[in-house]
TIMI-2910 file (N, C-alpha, C, CB; in pm, 1 decimal, decimal comma, always signed):
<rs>
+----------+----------+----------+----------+----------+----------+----------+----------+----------+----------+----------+----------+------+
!      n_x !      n_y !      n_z !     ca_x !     ca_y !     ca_z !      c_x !      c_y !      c_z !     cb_x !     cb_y !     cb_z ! resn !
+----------+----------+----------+----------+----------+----------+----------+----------+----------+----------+----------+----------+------+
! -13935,9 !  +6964,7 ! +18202,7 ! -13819,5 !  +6993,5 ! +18284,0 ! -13763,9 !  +7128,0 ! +18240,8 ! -13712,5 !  +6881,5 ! +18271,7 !  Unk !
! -13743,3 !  +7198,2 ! +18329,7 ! -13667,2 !  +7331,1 ! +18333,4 ! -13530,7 !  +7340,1 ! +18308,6 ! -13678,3 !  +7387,8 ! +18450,8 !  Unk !
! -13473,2 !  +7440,3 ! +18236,1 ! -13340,1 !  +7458,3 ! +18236,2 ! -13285,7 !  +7435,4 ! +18358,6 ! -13306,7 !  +7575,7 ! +18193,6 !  Unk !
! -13338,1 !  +7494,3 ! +18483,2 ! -13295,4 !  +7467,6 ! +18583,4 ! -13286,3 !  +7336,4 ! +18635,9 ! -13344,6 !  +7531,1 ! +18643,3 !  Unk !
! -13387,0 !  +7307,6 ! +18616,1 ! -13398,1 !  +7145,1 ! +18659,8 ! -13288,7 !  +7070,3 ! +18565,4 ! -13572,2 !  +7071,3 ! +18627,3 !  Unk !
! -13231,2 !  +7069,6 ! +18423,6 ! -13199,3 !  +7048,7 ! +18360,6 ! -13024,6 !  +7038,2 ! +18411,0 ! -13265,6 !  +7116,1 ! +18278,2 !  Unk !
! -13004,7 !  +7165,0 ! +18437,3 ! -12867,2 !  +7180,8 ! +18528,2 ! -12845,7 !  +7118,3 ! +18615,6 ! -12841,8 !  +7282,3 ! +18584,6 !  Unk !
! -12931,2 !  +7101,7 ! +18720,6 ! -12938,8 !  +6997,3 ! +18828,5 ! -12905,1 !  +6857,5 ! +18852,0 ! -13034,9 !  +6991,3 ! +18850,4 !  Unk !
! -12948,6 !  +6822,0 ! +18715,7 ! -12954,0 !  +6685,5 ! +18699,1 ! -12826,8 !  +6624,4 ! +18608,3 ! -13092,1 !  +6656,1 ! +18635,6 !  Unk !
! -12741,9 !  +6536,2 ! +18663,5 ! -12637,3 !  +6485,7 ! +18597,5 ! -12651,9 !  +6297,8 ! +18602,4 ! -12496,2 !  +6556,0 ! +18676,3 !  Unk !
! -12658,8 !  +6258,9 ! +18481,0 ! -12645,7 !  +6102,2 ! +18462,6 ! -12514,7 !  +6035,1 ! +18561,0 ! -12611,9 !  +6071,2 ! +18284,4 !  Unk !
! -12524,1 !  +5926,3 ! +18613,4 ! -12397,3 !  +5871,2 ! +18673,9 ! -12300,4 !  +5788,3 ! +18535,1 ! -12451,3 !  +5748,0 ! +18813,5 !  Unk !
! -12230,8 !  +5756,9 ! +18500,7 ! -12174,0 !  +5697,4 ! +18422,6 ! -12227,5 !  +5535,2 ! +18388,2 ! -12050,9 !  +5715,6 ! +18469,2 !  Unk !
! -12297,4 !  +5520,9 ! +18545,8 ! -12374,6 !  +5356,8 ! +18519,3 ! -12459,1 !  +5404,2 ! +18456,6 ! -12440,1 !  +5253,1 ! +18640,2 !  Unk !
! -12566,4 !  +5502,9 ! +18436,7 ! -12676,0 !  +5553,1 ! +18392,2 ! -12640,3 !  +5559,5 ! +18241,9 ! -12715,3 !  +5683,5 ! +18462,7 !  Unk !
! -12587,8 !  +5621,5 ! +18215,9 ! -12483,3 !  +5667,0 ! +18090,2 ! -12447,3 !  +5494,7 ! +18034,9 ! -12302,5 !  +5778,6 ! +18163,2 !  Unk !
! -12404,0 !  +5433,8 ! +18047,4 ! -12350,7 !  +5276,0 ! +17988,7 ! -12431,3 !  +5212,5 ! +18001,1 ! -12243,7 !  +5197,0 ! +18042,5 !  Unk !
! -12549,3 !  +5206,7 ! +18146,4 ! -12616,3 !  +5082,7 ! +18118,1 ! -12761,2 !  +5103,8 ! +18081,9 ! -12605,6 !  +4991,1 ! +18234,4 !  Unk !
! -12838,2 !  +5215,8 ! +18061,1 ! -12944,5 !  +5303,0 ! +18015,4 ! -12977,5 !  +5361,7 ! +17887,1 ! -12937,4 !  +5391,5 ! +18078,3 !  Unk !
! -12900,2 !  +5483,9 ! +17891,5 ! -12873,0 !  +5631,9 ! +17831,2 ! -12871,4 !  +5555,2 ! +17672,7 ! -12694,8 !  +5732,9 ! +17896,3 !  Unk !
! -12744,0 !  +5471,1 ! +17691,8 ! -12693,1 !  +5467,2 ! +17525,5 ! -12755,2 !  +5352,8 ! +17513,6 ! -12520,1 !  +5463,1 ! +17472,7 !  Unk !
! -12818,8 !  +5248,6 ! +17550,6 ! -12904,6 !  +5112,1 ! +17475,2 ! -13020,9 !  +5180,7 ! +17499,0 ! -12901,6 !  +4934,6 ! +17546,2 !  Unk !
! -13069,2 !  +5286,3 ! +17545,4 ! -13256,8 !  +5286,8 ! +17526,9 ! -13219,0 !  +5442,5 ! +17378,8 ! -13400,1 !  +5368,9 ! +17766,7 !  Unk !
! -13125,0 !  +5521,1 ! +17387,9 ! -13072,4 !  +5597,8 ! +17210,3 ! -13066,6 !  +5471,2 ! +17114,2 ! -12871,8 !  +5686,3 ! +17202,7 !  Unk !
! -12975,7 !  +5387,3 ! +17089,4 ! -12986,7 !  +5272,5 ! +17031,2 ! -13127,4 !  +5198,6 ! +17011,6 ! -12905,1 !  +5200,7 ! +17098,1 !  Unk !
! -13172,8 !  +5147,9 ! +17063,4 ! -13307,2 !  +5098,1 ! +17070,9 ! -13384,9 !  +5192,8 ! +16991,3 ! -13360,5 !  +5084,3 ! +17214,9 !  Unk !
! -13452,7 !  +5327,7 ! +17016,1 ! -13500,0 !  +5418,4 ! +16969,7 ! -13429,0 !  +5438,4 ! +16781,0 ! -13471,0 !  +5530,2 ! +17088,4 !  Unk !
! -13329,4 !  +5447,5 ! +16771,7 ! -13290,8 !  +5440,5 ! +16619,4 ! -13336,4 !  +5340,2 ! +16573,6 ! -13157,0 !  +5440,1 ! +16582,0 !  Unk !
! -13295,1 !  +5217,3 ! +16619,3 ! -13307,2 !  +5146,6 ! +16540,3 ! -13489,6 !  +5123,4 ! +16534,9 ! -13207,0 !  +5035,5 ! +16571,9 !  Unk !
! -13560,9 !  +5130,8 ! +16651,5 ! -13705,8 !  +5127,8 ! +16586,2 ! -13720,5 !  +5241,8 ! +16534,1 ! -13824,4 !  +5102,7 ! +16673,7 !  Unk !
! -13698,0 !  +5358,8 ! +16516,3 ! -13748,2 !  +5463,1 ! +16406,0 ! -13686,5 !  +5391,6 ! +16253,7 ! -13671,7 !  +5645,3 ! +16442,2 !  Unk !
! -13560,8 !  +5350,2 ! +16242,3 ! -13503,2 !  +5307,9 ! +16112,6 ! -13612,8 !  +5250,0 ! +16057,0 ! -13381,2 !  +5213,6 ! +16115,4 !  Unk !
! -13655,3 !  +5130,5 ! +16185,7 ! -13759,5 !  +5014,8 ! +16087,1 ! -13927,8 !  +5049,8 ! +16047,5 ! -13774,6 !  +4857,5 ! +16187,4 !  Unk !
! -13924,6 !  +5153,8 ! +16174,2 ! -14095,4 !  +5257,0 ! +16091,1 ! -14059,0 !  +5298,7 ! +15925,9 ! -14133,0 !  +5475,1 ! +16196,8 !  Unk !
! -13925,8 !  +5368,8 ! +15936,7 ! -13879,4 !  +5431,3 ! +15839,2 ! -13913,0 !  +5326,3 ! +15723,1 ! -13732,9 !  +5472,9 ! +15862,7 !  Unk !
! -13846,1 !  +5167,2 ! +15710,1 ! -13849,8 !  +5103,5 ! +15655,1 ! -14006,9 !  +5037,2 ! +15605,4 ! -13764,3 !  +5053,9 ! +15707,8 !  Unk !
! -14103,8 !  +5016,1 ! +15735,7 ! -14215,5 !  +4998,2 ! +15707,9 ! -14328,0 !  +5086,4 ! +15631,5 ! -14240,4 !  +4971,8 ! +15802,5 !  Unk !
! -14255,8 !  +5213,1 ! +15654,5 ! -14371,8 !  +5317,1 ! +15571,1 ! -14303,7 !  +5380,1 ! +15452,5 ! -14433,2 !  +5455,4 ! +15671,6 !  Unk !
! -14167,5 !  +5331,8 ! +15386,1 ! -14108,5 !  +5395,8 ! +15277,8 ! -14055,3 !  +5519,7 ! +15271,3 ! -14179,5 !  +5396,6 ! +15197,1 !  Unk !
! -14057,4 !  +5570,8 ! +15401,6 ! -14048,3 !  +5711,0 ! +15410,7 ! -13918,6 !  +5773,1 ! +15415,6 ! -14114,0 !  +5750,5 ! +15515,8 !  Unk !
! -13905,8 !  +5863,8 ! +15375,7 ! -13765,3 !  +5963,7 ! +15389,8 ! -13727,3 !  +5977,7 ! +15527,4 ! -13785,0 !  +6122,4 ! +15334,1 !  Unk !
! -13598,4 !  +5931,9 ! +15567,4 ! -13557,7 !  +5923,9 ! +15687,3 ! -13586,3 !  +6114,2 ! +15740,7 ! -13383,8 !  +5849,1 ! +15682,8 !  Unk !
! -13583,5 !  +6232,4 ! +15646,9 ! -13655,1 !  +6318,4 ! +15694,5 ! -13757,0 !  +6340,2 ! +15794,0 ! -13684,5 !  +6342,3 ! +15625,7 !  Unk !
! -13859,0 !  +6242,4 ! +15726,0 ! -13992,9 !  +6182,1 ! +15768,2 ! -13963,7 !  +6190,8 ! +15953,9 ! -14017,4 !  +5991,1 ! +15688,2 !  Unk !
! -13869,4 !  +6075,1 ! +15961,4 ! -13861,2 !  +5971,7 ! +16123,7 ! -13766,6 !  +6143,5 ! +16180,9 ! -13710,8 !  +5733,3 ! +16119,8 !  Unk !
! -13762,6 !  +6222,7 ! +16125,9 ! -13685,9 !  +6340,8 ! +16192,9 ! -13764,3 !  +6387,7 ! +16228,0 ! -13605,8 !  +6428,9 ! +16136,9 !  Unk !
! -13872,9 !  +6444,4 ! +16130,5 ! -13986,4 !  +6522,1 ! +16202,6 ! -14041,1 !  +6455,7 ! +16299,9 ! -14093,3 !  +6560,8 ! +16122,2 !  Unk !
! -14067,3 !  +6343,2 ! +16337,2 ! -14149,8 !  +6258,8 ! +16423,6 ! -14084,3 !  +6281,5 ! +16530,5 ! -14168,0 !  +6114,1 ! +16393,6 !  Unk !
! -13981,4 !  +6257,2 ! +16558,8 ! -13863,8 !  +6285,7 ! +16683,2 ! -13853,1 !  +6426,9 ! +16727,3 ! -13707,7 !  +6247,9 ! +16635,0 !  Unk !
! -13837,0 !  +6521,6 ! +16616,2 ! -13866,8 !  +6665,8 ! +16678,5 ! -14013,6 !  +6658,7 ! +16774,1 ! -13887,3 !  +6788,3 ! +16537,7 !  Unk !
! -14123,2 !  +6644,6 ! +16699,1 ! -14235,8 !  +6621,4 ! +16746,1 ! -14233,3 !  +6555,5 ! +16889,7 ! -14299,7 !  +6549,0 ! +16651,5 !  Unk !
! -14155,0 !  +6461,4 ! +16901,6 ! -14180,5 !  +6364,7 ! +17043,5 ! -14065,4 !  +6442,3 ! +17137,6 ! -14140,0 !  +6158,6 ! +17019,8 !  Unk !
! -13961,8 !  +6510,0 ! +17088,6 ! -13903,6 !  +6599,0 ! +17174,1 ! -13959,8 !  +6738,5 ! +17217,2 ! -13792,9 !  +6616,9 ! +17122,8 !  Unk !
! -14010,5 !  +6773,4 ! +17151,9 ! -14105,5 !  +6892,8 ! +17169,9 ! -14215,3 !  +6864,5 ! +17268,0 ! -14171,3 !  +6933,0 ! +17035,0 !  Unk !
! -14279,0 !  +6751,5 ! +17259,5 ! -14388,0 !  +6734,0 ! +17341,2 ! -14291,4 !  +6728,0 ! +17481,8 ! -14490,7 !  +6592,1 ! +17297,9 !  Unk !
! -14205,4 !  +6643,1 ! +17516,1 ! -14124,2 !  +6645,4 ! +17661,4 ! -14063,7 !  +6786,4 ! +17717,0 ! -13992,0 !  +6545,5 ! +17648,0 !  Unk !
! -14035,0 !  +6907,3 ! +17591,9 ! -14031,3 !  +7027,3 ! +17620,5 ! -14061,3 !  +7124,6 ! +17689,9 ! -14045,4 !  +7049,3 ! +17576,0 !  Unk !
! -14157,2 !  +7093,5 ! +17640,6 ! -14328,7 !  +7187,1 ! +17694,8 ! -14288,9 !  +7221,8 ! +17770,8 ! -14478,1 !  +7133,1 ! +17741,0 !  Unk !
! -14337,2 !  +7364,5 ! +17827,4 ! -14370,8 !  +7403,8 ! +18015,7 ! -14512,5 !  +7349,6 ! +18041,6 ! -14378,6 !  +7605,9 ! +18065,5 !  Unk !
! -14468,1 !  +7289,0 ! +18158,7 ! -14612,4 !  +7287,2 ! +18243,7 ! -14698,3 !  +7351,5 ! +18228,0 ! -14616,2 !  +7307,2 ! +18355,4 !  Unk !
! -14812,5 !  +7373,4 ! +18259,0 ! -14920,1 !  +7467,9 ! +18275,6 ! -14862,3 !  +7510,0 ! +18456,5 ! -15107,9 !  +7379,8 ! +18245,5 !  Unk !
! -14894,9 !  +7640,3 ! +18465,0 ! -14859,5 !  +7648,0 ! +18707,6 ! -14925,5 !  +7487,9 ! +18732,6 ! -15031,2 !  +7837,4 ! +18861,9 !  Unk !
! -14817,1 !  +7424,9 ! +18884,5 ! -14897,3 !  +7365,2 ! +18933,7 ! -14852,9 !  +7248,3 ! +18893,9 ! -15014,2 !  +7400,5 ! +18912,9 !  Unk !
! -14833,3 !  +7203,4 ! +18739,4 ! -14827,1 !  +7059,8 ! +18713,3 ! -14662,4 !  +7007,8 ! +18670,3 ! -14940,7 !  +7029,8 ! +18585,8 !  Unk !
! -14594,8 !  +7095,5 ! +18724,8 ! -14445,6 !  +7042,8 ! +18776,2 ! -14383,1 !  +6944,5 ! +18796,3 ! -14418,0 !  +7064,9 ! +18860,8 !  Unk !
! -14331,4 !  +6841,6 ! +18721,9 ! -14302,7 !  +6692,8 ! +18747,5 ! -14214,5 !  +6659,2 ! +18809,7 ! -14285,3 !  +6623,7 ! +18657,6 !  Unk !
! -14112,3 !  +6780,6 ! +18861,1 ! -14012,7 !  +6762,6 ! +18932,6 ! -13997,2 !  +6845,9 ! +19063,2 ! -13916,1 !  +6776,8 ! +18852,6 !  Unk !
! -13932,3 !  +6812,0 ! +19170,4 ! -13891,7 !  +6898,2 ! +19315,1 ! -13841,8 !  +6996,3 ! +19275,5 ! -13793,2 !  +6842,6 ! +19420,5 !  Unk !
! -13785,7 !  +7073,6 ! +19145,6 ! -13704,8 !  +7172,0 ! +19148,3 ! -13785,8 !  +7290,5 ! +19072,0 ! -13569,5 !  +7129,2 ! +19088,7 !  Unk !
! -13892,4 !  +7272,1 ! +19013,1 ! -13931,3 !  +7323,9 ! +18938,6 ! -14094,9 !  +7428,2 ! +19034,8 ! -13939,2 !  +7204,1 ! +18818,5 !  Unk !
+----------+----------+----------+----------+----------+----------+----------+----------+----------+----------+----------+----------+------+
</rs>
């Protein structure tokens, strides 16, 4: 997704309460318990998350555009 696309797009407040913040929640708490299963420095479950945010980052290659705005 593009900055632009990024601007475009606004959560509704149902999105936001009944989505947004239990699938953030959900996500901590299973990184906590990787954290817990592999002993690791909550550092560790940071880099992993940069990593999985970075991959959703990305630009497309031309062409493979996932959105109408882009």
């Amino acid at each position: 997704m593009t900055e632009e696309c990024q601007a475009k797009w606004v959560a509704t407040e149902e999105q936001i309460q009944s989505i947004i913040i239990p699938a953030m929640k959900n996500i901590a708490q299973q990184c906590a318990g990787y954290g817990e299963k592999l002993q690791c420095p909550p550092e560790f479950i940071a880099v992993m998350l940069r990593d999985i945010a970075d991959a959703f980052d990305e630009k497309p290659s031309e062409g493979e555009g996932s959105c109408g705005c882009c």
